[in-house]
C-alpha positions as CSV (number, residue, x, y, z in Angstrom):
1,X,-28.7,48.4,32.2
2,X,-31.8,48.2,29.7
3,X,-30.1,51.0,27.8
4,X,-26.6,48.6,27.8
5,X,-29.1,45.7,26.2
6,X,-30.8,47.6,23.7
7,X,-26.9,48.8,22.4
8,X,-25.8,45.6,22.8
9,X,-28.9,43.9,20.7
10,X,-28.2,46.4,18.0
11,X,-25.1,46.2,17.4
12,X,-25.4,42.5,17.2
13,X,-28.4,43.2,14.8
14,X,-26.3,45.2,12.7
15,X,-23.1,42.4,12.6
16,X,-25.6,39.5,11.8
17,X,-27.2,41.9,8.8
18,X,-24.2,42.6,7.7
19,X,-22.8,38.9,7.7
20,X,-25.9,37.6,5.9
21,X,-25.7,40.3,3.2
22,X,-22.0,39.6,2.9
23,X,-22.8,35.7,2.9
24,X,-25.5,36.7,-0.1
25,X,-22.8,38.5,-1.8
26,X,-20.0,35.8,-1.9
27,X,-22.8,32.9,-3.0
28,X,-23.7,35.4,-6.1
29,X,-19.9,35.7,-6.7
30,X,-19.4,32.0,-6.7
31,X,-22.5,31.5,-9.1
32,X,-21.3,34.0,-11.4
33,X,-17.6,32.4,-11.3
34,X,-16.3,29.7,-13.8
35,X,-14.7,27.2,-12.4
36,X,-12.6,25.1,-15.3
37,X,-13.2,21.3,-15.2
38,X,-9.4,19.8,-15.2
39,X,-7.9,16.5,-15.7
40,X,-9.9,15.3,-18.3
41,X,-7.6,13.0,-19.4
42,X,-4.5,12.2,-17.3
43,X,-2.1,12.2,-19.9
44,X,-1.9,13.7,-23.5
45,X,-2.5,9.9,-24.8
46,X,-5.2,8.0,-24.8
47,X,-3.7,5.2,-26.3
48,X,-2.2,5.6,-29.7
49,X,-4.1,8.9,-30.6
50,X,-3.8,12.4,-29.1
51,X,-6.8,13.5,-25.7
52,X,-7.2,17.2,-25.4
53,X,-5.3,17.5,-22.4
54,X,-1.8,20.1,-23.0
55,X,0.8,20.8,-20.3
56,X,1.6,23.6,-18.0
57,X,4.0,26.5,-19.5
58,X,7.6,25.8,-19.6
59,X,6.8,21.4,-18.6
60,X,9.3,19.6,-21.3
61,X,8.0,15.7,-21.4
62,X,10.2,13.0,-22.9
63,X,7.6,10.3,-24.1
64,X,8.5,6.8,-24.6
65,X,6.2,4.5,-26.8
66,X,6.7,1.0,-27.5
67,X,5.1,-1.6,-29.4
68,X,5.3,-5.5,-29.7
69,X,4.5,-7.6,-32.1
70,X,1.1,-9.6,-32.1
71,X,0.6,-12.1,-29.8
72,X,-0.6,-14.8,-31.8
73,X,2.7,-15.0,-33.4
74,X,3.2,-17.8,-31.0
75,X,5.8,-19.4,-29.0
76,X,8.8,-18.9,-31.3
77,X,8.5,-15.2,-31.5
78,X,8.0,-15.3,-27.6
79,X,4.3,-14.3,-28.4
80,X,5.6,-10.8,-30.0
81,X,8.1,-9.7,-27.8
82,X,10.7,-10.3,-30.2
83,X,9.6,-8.0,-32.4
84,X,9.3,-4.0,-31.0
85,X,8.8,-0.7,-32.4
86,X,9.3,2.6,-30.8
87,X,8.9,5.8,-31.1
88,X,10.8,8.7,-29.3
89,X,10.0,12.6,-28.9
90,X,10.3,15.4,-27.1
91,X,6.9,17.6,-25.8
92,X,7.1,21.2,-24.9
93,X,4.7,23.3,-23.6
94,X,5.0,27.4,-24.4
95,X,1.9,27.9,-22.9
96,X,-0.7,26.4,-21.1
97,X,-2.5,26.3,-24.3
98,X,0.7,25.8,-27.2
99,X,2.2,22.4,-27.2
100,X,5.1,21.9,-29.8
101,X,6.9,18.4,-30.3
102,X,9.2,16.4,-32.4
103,X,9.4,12.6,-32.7
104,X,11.1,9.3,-34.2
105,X,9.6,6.3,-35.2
106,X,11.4,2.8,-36.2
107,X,8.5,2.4,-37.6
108,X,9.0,3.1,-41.8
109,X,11.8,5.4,-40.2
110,X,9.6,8.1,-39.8
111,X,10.3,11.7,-38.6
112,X,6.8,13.6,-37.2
113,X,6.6,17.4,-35.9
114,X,3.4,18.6,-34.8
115,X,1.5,21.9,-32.9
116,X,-1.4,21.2,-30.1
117,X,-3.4,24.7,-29.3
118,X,-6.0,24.1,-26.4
119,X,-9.2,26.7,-28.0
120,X,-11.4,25.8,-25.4
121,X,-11.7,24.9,-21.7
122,X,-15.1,22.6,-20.6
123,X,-16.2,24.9,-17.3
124,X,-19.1,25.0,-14.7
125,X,-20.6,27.9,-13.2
126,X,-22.3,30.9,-14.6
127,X,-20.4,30.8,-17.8
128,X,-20.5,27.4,-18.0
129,X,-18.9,25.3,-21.5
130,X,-19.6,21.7,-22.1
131,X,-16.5,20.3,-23.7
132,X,-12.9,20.9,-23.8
133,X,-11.7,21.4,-27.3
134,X,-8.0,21.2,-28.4
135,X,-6.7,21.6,-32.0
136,X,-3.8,19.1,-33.3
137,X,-1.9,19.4,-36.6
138,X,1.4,17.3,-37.5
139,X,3.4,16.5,-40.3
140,X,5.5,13.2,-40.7
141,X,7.9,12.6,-43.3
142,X,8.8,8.9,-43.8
143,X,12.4,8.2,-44.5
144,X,12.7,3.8,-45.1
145,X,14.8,3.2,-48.3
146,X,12.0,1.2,-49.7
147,X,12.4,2.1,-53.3
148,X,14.9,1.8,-56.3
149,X,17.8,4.2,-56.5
150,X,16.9,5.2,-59.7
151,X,12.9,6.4,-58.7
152,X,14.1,8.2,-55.7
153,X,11.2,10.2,-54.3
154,X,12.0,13.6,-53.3
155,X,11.5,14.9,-49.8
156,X,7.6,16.5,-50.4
157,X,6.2,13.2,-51.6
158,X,7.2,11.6,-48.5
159,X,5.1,13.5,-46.2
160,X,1.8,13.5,-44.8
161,X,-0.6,15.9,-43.0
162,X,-2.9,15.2,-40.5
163,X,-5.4,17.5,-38.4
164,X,-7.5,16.7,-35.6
165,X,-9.9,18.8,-33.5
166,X,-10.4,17.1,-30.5
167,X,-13.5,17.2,-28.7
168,X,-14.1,15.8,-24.8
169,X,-16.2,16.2,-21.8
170,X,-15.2,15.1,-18.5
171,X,-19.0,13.5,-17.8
172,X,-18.0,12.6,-14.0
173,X,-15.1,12.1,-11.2
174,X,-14.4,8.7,-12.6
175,X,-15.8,9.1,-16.7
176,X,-14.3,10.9,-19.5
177,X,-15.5,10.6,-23.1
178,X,-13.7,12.2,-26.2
179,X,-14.5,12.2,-30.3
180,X,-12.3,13.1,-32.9
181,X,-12.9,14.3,-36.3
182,X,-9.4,13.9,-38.4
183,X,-8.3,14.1,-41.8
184,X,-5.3,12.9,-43.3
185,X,-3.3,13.8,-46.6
186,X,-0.7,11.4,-48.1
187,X,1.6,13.6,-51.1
188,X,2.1,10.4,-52.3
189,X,0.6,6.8,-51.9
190,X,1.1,3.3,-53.0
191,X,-0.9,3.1,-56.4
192,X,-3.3,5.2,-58.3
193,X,-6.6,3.7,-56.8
194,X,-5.6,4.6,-53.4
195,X,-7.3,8.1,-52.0
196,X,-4.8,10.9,-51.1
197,X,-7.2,12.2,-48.5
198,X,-8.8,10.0,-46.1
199,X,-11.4,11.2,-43.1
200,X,-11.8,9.3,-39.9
201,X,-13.6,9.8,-36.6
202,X,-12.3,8.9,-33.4
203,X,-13.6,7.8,-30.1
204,X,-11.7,7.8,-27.1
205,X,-13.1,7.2,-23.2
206,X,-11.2,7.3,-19.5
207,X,-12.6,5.2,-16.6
208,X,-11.2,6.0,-13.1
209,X,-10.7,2.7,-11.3
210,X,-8.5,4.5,-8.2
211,X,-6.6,7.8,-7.9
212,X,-3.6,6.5,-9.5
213,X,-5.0,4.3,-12.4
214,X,-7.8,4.2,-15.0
215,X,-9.2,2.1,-18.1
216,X,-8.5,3.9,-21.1
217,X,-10.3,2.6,-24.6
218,X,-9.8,4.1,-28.3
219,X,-11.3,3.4,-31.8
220,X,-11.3,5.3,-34.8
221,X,-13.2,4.5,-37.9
222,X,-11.8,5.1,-41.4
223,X,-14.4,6.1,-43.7
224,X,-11.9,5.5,-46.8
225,X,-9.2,3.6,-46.5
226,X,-6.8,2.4,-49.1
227,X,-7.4,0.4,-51.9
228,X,-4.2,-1.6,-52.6
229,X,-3.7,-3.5,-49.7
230,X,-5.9,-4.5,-46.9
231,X,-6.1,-2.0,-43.7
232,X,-8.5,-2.0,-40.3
233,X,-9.7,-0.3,-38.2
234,X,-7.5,0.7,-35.0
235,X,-8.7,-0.3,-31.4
236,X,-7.1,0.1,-28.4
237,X,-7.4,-0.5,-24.2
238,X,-5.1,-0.3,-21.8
239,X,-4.6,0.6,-18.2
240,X,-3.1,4.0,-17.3
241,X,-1.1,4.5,-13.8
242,X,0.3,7.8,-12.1
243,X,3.6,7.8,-10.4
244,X,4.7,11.0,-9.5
245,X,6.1,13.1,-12.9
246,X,5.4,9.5,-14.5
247,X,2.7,8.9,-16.7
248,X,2.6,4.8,-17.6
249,X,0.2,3.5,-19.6
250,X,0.0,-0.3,-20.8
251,X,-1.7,-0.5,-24.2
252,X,-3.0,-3.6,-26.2
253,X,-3.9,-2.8,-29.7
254,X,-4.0,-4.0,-33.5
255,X,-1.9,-0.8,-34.3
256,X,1.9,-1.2,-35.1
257,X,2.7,2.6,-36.2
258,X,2.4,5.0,-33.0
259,X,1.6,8.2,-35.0
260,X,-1.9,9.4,-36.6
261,X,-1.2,8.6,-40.0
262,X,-0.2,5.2,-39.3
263,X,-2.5,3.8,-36.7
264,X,-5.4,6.0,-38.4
265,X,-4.7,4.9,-42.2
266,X,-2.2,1.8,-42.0
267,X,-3.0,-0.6,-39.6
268,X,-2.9,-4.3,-41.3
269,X,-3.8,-6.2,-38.1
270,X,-7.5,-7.9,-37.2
271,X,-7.7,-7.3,-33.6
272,X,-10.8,-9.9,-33.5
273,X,-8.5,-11.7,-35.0
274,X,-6.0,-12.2,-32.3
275,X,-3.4,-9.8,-34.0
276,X,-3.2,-8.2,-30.8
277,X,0.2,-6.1,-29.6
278,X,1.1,-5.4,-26.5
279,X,3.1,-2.2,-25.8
280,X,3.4,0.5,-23.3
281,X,3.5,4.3,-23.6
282,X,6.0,6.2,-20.8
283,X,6.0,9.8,-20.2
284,X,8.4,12.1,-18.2
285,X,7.3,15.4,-17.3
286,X,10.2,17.9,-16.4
287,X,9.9,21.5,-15.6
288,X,12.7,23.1,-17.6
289,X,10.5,27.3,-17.0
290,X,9.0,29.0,-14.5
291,X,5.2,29.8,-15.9
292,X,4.2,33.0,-16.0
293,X,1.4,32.6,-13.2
294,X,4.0,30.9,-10.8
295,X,6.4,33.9,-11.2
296,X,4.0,36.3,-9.3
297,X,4.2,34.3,-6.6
């Protein structure tokens, strides 16, 4: 019997050892893992301007954007809803990190491509990185028949370049914070005394109010705006609300234009002001390819 015990009291000597040094093992593996902070953003909008966030490989989204006019235009114009502008494109994800996409504006009839490469992840852990950065380049050719027949401009001095890198850290569950250094080249613009290249920095912040919705806000500052006519600055807040493969966003802003070099650079509205537009951004995820990791499965 005493010779049973001292067995038994060894081998469950030996199991405990062995669980707590396996225990020690896994809590060094977590420490050493990094975990990568998701969901910064919920969509790939803020408001009008680009977040870091791209889609899963092989996700096709149809995005919808739609701006009013302002609503101090009063009664008559049904407070700007007899005015709208949209814009129309077409998202596709190659990667988890490649984004390409095509789009249509009513606005000045403009016709805007543009690549989103995800560089950097923000993670926790041992190798831990603060933000989440995400590179953006587009080009926009404006096609409105706003000239004379007979001074035609010809197809390069109707476009315009803009880069972004986008920089954001998700700072809690319920706080995300983004800037955005950008710069913008214009081939052609209005008069001689208005820059070609302008520099802007944007600011962009997520509040989550539920699981389903949040407070989005957006400013971005141009540091030299055109000459010729009078621009501002754009602002932007709306509320942002999940709904399955629906991302639906309600947006009040000073910015007619729906792309970077028109909210950014040509925004001709006060918002303190009251020139205030209501719109609504729609997107529609759909999962046209099977992503690599999902294929192992």
């Amino acid at each position: 019997m005493k010779t049973f015990t001292s067995s038994l009291v060894l081998i469950l000597s030996f199991i405990v050892g062995n669980a707590q040094d396996l225990e020690s093992i896994l809590d060094k593996e977590n420490e050493q893992t990094s975990v990568v902070v998701s969901e910064t953003f919920k969509g790939t909008r803020i408001a009008n301007g680009q977040s870091v966030e791209t889609r899963k490989e092989g996700i096709l989204d149809f995005l919808i954007t739609h701006r009013f006019g302002t609503l101090n235009s009063g009664a008559y114009e049904f407070w700007g809803l007899d005015e709208a502008n949209i814009r129309l494109a077409l998202e596709y994800a190659l990667t988890d990190d490649l984004t390409l996409a095509l789009g249509r504006s009513s606005y000045e009839k403009t016709y805007d491509g543009y690549i989103k490469y995800r560089l950097f992840y923000q993670k926790t852990g041992e190798k831990s990185f603060p933000f989440s950065i995400t590179l953006f380049g587009s080009a926009a050719e404006e096609t409105l028949k706003d000239y004379v027949p007979e001074d035609k401009p010809s197809f390069s001095d109707r476009l315009t370049y803009t880069s972004q890198i986008l920089i954001a850290r998700r700072i809690s569950q319920g706080f995300s914070f983004q800037i955005t250094p950008t710069y913008i080249h214009f081939n052609q613009v209005p008069t001689s005394e208005d820059p070609n290249d302008m520099f802007a920095l944007g600011f962009g912040a997520r509040i989550k109010v539920s699981k389903r919705m949040a407070i989005n806000g957006e400013y971005y500052h141009n540091f030299n705006e055109f000459k010729s006519f009078e621009t501002f600055n754009s602002l932007s807040v709306g509320v942002e609300f999940e709904t399955g493969g629906h991302i639906f966003q309600l947006v009040f802003t000073n910015s007619r234009p729906m792309i970077e070099k028109g909210f950014i650079a040509e925004t001709t509205d006060d918002f303190f002001d009251g020139d205030i537009r209501f719109g609504f951004n729609i997107s529609r995820s759909f999962q046209v390819k099977k992503s690599k990791r999902e294929k192992k499965y």
